[in-house]
N, C-alpha and C positions, 0 to 999 in steps of 0.2 A: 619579853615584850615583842609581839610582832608588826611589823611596818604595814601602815598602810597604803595598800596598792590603788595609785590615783585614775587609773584605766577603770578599774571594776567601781569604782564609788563615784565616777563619774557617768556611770552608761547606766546604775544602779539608782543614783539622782535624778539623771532622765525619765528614767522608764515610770518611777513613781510619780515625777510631777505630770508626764503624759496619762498616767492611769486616772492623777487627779484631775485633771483639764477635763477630760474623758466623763467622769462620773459627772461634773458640773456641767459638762454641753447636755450630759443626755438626759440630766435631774430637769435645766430649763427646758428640755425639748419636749418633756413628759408633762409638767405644769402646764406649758403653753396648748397641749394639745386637748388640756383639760381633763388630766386625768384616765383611768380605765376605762369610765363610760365611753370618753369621745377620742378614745387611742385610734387613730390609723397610723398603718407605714409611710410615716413621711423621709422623703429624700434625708432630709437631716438626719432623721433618726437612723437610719439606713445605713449611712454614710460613717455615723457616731459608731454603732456598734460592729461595721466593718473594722474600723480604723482601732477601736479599744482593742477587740481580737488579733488582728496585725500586730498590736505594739507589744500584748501578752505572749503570742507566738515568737516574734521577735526575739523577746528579751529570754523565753527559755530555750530559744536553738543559741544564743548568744553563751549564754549560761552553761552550755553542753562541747559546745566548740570552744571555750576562752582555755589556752594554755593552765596548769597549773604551773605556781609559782614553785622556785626549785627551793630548796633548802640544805642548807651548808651541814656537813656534819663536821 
């Protein structure tokens, strides 16, 4: 059985409730603007898809530098 490691399932619970917040700013920011017809770059949406892209880069330079765990023989 192996332990689970509360560093990686907490930064792994972030990053997915941030991906979801993410999807639900830009799902209302896309209705509000009416759809494809009446899509322009609004600041929000701007802002939204900055910030989703930050937190997916984030989480896999975190994923790439996070020590592995050692293991006893």
């Amino acid at each position: 059985m192996t332990s689970l490691d509360l560093m990686k399932a907490g930064i792994g619970l972030a990053v997915v409730i941030g991906i979801a917040l993410t999807v639900v700013a830009g799902y209302a920011l896309f209705t509000t603007l009416g759809g494809i017809s009446g899509m322009t770059v609004a600041p929000e949406l701007f802002v939204s898809i900055l910030f989703g892209g930050l937190l997916v880069a984030s989480a896999a330079a975190v994923r790439q530098i996070a020590p592995k765990p050692r293991t006893r023989v």
